[in-house]
N, C-alpha and C positions, 0 to 999 in steps of 0.2 A: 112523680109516678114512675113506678119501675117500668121499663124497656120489657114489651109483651117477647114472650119463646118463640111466636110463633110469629112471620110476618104477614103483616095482613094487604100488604100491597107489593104489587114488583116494581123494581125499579124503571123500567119500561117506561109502564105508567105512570110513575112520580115525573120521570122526564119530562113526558108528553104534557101534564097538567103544568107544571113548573113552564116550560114555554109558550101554555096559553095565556099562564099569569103576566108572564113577562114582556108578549107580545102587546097583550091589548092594558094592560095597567099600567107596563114601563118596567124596569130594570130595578128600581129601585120599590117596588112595591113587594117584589120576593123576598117572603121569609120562611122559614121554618112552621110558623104556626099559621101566616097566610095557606102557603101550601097543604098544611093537614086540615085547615078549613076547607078547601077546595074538595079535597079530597076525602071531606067526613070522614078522617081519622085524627089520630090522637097525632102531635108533634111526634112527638116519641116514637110511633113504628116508621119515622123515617130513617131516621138513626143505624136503621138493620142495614138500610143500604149506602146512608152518606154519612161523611165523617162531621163536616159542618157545612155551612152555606158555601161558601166557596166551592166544595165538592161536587154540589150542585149544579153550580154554576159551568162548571167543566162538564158534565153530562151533557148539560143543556146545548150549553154547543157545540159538541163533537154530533149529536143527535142530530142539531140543524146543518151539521155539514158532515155529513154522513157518507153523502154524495162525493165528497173529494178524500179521494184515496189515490193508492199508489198507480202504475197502468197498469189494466187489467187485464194485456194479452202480452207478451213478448216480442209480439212483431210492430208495436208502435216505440216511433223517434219517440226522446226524448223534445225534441223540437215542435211536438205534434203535443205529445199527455202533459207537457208542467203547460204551457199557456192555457189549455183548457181544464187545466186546476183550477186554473188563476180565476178562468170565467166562471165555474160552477161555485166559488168562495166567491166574487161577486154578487152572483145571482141568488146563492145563501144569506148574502146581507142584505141584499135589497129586499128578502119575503122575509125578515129578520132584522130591522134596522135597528130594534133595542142590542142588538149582541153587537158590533161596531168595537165600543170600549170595550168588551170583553177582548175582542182580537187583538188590542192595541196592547193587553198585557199577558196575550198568548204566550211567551213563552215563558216569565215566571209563575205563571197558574200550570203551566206543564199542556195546554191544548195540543192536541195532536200531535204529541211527540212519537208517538209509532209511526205516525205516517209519512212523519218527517223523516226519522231515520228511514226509513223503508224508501224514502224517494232519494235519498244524496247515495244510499249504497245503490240504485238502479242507476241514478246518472253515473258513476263512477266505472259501470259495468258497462255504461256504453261511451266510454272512452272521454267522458266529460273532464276536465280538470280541476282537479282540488281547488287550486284558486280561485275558479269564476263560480263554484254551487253556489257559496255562500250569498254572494254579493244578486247573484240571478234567482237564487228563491226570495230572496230579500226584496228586491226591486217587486217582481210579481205578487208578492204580497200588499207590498205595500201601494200599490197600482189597482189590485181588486178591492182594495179597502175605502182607496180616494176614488174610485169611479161608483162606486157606492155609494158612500155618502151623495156626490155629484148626482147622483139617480135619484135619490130618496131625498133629499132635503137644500145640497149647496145651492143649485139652482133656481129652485121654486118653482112655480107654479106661474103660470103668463097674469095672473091677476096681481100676485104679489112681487113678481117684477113692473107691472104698470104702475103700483103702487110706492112701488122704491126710485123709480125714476120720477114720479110726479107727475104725468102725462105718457097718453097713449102713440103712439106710432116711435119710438127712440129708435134709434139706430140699431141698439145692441136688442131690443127686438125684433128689428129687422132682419138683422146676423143669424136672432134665431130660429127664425122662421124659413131662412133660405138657406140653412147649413147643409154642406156639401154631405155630410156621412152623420150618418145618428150614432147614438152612445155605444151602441153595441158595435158597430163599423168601427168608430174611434179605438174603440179598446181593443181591438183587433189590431189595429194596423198600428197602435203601440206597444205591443205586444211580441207584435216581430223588431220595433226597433230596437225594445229591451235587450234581446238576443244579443242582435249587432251590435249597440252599444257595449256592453257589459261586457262582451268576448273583446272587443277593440282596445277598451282601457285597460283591462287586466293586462294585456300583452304587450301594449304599447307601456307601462308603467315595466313591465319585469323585462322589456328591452330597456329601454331607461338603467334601469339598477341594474344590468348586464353591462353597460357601455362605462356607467362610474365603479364599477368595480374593475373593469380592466383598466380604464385611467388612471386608477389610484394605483393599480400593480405595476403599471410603466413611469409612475413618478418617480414611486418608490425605488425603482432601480437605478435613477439618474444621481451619478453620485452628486454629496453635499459640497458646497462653493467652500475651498480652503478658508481657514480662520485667518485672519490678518494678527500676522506678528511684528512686535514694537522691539525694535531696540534702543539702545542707550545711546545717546548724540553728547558732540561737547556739552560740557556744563550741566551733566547730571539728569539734561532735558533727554525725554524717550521721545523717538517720530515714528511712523507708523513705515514699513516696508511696503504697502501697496503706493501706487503711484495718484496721485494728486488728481482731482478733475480737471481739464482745460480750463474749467472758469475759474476755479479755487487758485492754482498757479499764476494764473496773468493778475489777479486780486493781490496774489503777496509779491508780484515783481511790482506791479505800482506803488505796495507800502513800504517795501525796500526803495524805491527812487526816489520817493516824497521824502524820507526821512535822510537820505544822502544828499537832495536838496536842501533841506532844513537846515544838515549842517554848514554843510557853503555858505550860505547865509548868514551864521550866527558867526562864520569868519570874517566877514566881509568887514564890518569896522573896525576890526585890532588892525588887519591890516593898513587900513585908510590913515588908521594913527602914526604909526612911523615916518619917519621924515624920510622923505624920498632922495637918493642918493645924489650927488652931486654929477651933473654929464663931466666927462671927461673931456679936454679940449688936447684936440694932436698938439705935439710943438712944431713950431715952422721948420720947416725944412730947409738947412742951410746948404746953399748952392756954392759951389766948388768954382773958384775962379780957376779961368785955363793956365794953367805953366805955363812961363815967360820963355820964348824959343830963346835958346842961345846961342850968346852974339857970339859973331864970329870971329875968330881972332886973324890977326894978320897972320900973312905967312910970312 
């Protein structure tokens, strides 16, 4: 059937009927021709306003989070309007639990890309740094999304935890019956930790890689250890010009000793062979008889 000239519904209204589908059937019951059922029109006059299902889709929850936009005066922190994004896109999930996966693939379906740019150009304007938007609208999203779910379904219901435990009074009923802050308190007071967190690491990491980049600049400057050069020794052999370790030297004065003992040794019986020299005996000493006084002659 051709695509009628004239459209016979606004897109408004295609939204709004496409989220009730969505709402009470589930997510996966929306189509094209579910919706122009709903809507007793033809598939085809949706076409004037969406390109396919998907497109839809992206209406549908920009529609149910309509509510979260950029800040809407000048004079609020940053510190004050992204957390209370964070809780109005909670609070959109919880009256909205079928859209959940839709957020999970927000940003290649394009969800909220205006208001996204619109929100990192305000943080920037009020002195926030390029480094930590990413990681702190990330965190808060992802915080509105799992405190959702935790609302609408992680948790249950005190029947179907009595039922998962197998008996009534458990501890972890206990727990939750006398918890110090309810959900909405919780998400609060993590919400300021995000802040803190997120600004501590980013800065604590980029002092880090501040500290190994000047390390590496004072390495760099310490000149290189000289190369050891070899020169030529008797017999062709090369020895190295740097000096020996203490224990490497006293190692080759013992294998020099051992080996000058060794030799001694292998002398030791030539010698033993030789006939040993005859001792020499003194000859007696021949003693000197006294001169005969002589006789006196007459006178």
């Amino acid at each position: 059937m051709a695509r009628p000239r004239v459209p016979l519904i606004s897109r408004r209204k295609a939204l709004e009927a496409a989220l009730q589908v969505i709402d009470s059937e589930g997510l996966k019951a929306l189509s094209i021709r579910r919706l122009g059922e709903v809507m007793n029109v033809n598939g085809a006059s949706l076409y004037h306003h969406f390109k396919d299902k998907d497109d839809i889709l992206v209406g549908v929850t920009q529609l149910a989070l309509a509510d979260v936009t950029a800040p809407r005066s000048d004079s609020d922190n940053w510190r004050v309007w992204l957390p209370l994004n964070a809780y109005r896109t909670r609070q959109a999930l919880i009256a909205h639990p079928e859209l959940i996966p839709l957020m999970l693939r927000r940003i290649p379906l394009g969800i909220g890309s205006q208001e996204v740019e619109a929100s990192v150009a305000r943080l920037l304007a009020e002195g926030v740094e390029m480094s930590v938007i990413a990681p702190l609208m990330e965190s808060f999203e992802l915080l509105a999304i799992s405190s959702a779910l935790q609302a609408v379904g992680g948790v249950g219901s005190a029947e179907e935890r009595k039922r998962a435990d197998g008996a009534e009074g458990s501890l972890y009923e206990q727990a939750q019956q006398q918890r110090g802050l309810s959900h909405d308190e919780q998400f609060e007071v993590v919400c300021g930790a995000v802040i803190a967190s997120v600004e501590s690491a980013v800065h604590l990491k980029e002092a880090r890689a501040s500290i190994g980049t000047a390390f590496a600049a004072g390495a760099s400057s310490v000149p290189a250890p000289k190369k050891t050069t070899r020169k030529p020794a008797a017999g062709g052999r090369t020895t190295a010009t740097t000096r020996k370790p203490a224990a490497a030297a006293k190692a080759a004065g013992s294998t020099r000793k051992a080996a000058a003992a060794a030799k001694a040794t292998a002398r030791q019986p030539a010698a033993a062979a030789e006939p040993a020299a005859p001792a020499t005996t003194a000859a007696p000493r021949r003693t000197r008889r006294p001169a005969a006084a002589p006789s006196a002659r007459a006178s």
